[in-house]
Every structure is written in structure tokens, then in C-alpha cells.
N, CA and C of each residue as an Amber inpcrd file, in Angstrom:
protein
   210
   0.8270000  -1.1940000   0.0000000   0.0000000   0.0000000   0.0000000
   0.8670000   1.2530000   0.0000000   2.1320000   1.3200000   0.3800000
   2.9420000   2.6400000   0.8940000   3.4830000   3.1380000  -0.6270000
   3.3780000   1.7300000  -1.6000000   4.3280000   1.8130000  -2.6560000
   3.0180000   2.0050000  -3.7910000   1.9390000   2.3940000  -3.7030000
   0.9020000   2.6290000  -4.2050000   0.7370000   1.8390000  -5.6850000
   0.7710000   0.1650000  -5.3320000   0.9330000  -0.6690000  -5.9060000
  -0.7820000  -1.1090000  -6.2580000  -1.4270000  -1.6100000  -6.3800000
  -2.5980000  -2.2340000  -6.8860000  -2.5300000  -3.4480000  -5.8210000
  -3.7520000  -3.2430000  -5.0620000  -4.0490000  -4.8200000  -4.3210000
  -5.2990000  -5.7140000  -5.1010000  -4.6010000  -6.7160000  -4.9970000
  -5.4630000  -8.0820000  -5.0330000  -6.6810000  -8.3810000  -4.4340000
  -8.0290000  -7.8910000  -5.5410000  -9.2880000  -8.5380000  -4.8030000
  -9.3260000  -9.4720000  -4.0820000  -8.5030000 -10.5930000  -3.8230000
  -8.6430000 -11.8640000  -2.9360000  -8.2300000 -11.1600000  -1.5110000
  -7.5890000 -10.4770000  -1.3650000  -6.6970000 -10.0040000  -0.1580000
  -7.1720000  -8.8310000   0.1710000  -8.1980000  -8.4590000  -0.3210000
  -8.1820000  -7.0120000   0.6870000  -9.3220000  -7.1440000   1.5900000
  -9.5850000  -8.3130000   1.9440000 -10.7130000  -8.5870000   3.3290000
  -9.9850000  -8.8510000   4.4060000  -8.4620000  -9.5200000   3.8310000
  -7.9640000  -9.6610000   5.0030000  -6.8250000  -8.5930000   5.3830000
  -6.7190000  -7.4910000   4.5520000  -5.9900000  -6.3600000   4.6240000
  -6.5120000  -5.5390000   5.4990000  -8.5080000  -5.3390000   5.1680000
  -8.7080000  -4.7240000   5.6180000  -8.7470000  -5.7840000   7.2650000
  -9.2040000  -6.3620000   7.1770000  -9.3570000  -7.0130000   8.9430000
  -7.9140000  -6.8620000   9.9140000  -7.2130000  -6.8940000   8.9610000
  -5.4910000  -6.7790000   9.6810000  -5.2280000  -5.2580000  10.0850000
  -6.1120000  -4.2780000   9.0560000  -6.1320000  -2.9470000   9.5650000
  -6.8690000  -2.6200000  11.0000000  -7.9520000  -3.1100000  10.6940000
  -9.0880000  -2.7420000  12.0620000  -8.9390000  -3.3640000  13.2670000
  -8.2920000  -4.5040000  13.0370000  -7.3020000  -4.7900000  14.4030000
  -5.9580000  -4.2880000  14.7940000  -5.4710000  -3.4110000  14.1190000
  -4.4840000  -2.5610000  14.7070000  -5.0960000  -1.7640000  15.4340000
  -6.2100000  -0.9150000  14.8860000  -6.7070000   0.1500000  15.1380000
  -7.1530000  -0.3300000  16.9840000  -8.2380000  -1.5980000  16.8480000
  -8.6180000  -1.7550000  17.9560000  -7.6180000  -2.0010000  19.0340000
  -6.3080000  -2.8460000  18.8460000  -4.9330000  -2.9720000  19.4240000
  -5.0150000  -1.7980000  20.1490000  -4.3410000  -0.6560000  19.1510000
  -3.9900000   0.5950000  19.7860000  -4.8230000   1.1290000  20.7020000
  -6.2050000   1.2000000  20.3710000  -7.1800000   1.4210000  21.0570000
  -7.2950000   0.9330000  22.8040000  -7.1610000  -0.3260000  22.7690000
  -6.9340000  -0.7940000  23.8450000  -6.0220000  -0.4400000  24.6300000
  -4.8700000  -0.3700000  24.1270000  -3.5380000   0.0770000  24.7750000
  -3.6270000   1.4960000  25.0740000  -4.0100000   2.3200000  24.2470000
  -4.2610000   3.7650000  24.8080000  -5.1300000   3.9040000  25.8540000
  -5.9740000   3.0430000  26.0790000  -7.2630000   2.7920000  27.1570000
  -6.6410000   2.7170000  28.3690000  -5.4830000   1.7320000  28.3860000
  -4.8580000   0.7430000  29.0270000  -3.9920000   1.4630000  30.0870000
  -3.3180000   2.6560000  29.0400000  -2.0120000   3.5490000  29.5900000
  -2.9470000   4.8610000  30.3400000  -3.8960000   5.3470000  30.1880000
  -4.5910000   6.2120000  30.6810000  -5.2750000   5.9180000  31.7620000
  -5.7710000   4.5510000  31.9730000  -6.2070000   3.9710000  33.4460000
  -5.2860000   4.1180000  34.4710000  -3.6530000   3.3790000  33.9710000
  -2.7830000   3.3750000  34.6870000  -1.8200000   4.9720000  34.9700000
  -2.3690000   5.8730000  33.8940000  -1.4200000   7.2180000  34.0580000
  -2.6650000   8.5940000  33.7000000  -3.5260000   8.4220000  34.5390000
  -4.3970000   9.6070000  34.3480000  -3.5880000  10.6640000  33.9590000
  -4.3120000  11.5230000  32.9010000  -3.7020000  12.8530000  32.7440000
  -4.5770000  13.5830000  33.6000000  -3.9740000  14.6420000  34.2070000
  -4.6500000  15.6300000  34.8930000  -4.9370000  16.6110000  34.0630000
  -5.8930000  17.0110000  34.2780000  -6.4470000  18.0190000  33.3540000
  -6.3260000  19.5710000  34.6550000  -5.8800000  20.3890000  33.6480000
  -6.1180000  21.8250000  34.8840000  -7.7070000  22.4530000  35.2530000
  -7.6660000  22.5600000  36.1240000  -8.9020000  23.4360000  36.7650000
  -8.8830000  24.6210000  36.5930000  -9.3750000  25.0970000  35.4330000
  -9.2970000  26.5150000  35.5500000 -10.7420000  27.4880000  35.6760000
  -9.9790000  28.6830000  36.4380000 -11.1660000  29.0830000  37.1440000
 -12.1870000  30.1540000  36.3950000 -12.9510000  30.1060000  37.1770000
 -14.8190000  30.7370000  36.6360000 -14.2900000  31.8060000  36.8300000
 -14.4270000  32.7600000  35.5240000 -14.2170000  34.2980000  35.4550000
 -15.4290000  34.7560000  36.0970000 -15.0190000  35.8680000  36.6230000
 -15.8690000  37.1050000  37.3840000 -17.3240000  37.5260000  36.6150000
 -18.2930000  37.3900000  37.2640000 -19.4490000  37.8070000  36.3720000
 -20.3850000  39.2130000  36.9700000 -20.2440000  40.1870000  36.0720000
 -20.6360000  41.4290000  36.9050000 -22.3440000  42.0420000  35.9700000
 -22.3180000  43.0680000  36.3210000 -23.9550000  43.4750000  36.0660000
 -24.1240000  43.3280000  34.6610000 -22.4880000  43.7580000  33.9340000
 -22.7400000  43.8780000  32.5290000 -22.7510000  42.6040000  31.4000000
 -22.3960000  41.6780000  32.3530000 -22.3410000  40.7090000  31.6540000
 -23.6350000  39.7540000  31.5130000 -24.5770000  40.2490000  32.7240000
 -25.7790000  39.6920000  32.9420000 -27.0450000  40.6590000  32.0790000
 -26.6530000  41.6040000  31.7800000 -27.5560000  42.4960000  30.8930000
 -27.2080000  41.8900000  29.7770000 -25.8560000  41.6190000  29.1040000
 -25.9070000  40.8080000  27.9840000 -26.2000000  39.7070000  27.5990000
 -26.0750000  38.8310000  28.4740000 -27.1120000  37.7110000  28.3910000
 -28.4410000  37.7490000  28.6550000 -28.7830000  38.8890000  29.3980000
 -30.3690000  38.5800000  29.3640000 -30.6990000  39.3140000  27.5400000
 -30.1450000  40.6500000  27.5650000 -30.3680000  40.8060000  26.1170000
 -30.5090000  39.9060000  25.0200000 -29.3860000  38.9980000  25.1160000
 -29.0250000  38.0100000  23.8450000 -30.3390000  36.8560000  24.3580000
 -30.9790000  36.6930000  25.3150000 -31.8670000  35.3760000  25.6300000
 -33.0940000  35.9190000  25.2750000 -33.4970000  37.5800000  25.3770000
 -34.3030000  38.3260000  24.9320000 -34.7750000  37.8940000  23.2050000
 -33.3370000  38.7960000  22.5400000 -33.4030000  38.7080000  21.3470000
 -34.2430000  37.1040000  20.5240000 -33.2040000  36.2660000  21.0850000
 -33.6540000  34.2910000  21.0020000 -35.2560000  34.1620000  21.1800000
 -35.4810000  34.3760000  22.1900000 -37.3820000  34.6130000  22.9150000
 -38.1420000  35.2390000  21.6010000 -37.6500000  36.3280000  21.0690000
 -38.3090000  37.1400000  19.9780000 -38.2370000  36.7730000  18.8040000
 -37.1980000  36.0940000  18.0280000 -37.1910000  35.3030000  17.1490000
 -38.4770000  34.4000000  17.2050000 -38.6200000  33.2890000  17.7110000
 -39.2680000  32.4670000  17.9690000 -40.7930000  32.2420000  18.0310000
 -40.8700000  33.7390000  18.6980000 -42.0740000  34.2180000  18.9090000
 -42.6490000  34.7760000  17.2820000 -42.2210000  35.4690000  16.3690000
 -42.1150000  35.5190000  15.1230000 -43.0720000  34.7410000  14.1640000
């Protein structure tokens, strides 16, 4: 396949089956290494929410409401 040669109708059921068990292989093993080595993910924090940001969302939930209503 790398040498973009022509495959053999007889063989490409088992080309492809030899593919989709790599895939699932890896699959597993990536499963495998993440049980045993959680990545931590960062916690990052909830920005500040002040008057103006709540007038804009009520605006923008406004606008949505009025569409609809339409």
C-alpha cells in the first residue's frame, strides 16, 4: 500500500481485517495507559461575572425569545 501498488481482490478482506485490528490494538492500549497514568487536566477558574455581563445575556436570551415568537 505505501508503494501505491494495486491490491489483489482476494486479499483485501484480510488487509482490511489486519487494519481494524491494529486500530482496535492501539485502542486498547491507549485505554490501558490512561487507566494506569491519568492525565490531569487543569482546573481553571470561573471568570468574574458582573452586572454587565448579565444584561448581555439577558439581552441576547431576549433577542432568542423574539425570534421564535415571530
Amino acid at each position: 500500500m505505501h508503494c501505491h501498488k494495486p491490491i489483489y481482490p482476494d486479499t483485501r478482506d484480510e488487509i482490511a481485517d489486519g487494519l481494524r485490528a491494529a486500530v482496535n490494538a492501539y485502542a486498547s492500549v491507549k485505554q490501558g495507559l490512561e487507566l494506569r497514568n491519568p492525565v490531569m487536566e487543569p482546573v481553571l477558574a470561573r471568570p468574574e461575572w458582573d452586572d454587565e455581563d448579565q444584561e448581555l445575556l439577558d439581552s441576547s436570551t431576549a433577542d432568542l425569545g423574539s425570534e421564535f415568537l415571530q
